[in-house]
C-alpha atoms as one frame of an Amber mdcrd trajectory, in Angstrom:
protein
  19.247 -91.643 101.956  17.025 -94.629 100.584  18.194 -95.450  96.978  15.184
 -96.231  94.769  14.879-100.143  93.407  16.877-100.498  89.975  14.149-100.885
  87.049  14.852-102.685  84.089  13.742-100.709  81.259  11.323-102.050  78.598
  13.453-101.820  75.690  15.999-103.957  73.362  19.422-104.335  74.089  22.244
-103.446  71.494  23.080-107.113  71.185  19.526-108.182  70.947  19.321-105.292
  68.046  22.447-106.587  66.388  20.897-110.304  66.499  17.792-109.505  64.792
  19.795-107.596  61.976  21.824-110.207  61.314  18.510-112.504  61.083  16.832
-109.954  58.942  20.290-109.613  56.567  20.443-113.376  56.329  17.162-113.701
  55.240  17.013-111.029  52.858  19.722-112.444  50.963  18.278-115.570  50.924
  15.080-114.330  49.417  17.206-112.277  46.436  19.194-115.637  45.599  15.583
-117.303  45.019  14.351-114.415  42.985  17.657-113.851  40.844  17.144-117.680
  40.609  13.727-117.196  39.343  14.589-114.957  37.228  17.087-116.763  35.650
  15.068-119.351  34.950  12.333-117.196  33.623  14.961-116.105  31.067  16.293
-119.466  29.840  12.629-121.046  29.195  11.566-118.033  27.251  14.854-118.524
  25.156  13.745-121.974  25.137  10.004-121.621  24.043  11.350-119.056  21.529
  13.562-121.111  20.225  11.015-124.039  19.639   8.672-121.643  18.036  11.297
-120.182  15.401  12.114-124.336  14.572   8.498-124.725  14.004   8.327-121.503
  12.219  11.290-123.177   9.961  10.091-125.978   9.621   6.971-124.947   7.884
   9.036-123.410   5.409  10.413-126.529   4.302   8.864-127.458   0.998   7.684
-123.884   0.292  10.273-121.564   0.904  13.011-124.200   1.054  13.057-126.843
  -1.350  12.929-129.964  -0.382  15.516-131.928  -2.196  17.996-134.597  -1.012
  21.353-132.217  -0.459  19.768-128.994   0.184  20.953-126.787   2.869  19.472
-123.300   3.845  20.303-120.722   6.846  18.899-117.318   8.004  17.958-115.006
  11.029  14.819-114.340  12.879  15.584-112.029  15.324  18.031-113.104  17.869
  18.190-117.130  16.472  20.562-117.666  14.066  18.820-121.133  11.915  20.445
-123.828   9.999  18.300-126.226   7.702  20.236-129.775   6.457  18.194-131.945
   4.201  19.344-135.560   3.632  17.734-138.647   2.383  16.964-140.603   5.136
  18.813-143.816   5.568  16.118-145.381   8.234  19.028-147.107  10.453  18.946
-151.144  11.410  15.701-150.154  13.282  14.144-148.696  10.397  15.390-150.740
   7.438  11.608-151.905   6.547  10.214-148.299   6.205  13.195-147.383   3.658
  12.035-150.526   1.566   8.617-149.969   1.931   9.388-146.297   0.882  10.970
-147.242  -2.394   8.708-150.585  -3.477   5.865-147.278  -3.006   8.280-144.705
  -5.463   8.047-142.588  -2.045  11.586-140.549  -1.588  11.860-139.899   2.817
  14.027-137.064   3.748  15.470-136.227   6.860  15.104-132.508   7.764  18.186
-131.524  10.171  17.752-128.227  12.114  19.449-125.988  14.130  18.664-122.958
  16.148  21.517-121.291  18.218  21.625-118.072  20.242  23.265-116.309  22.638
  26.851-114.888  23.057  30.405-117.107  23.242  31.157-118.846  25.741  27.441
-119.347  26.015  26.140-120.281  22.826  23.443-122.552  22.873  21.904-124.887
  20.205  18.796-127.213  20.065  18.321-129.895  17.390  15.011-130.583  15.579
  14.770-132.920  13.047  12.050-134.473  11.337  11.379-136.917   8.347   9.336
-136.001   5.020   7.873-138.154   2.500   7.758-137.040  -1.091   7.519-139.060
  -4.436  10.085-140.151  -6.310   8.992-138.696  -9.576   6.832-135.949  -8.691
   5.647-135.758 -12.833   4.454-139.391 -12.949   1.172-140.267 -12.526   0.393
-142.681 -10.831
């Protein structure tokens, strides 16, 4: 009796089915670490931008809504940004020692606008700074 030649079939092996799992897993997980990544990032410059915009938003409120006076302080809410506003007359530094006498030779009173916006919950609180310098006149009922 005249065995018949042995034919290799045409399809995958268990191992070779195994192997490209594996390679398809690996990848896959790769791709979800870039998108949580992505995501993540996403996320933090919206907080970010939102947080700029809500300083800005502040900060135009300065001399309306808040007075501006040397000593003033004011804090509120907008949404999830919690605000502080300092105001303090501005002291120039070394650097700046010749706008702070020009300033008062002109009867012009510079401030120093100190602002905070924070957000988030503990342990990840975060806080940006803003600060800015206004110019006002010393004695806002003289003419001059």
């Amino acid at each position: 009796m005249a065995r018949a030649p042995f034919r290799k079939s045409g399809g995958f092996t268990l191992l070779e089915l195994l192997l490209a799992f594996v390679v398809f897993s690996l990848g896959f997980a790769t791709v979800l670490e870039i998108l949580s990544g992505s995501m993540r990032n996403t996320v933090r410059a919206r907080h970010y931008s939102e947080a700029a915009l809500t300083a800005q938003s502040v900060m135009g409120q300065v001399g309306l809504d808040i007075p501006l006076q040397p000593g003033q302080s004011a804090s509120g809410e907008t949404g999830d940004y919690e605000w502080q506003v300092d105001i303090v007359s501005y002291s120039g530094g070394a650097q700046n020692q010749h706008s702070v006498a020009l300033a008062d030779l002109t009867g012009i009173l510079l401030l120093e606008v100190n602002l905070s916006v924070s957000w988030g919950d503990p342990p990840r609180d975060q806080t940006r700074y803003f600060n800015t310098i206004q110019a006002v006149l010393s004695n806002p009922g003289v003419d001059q």
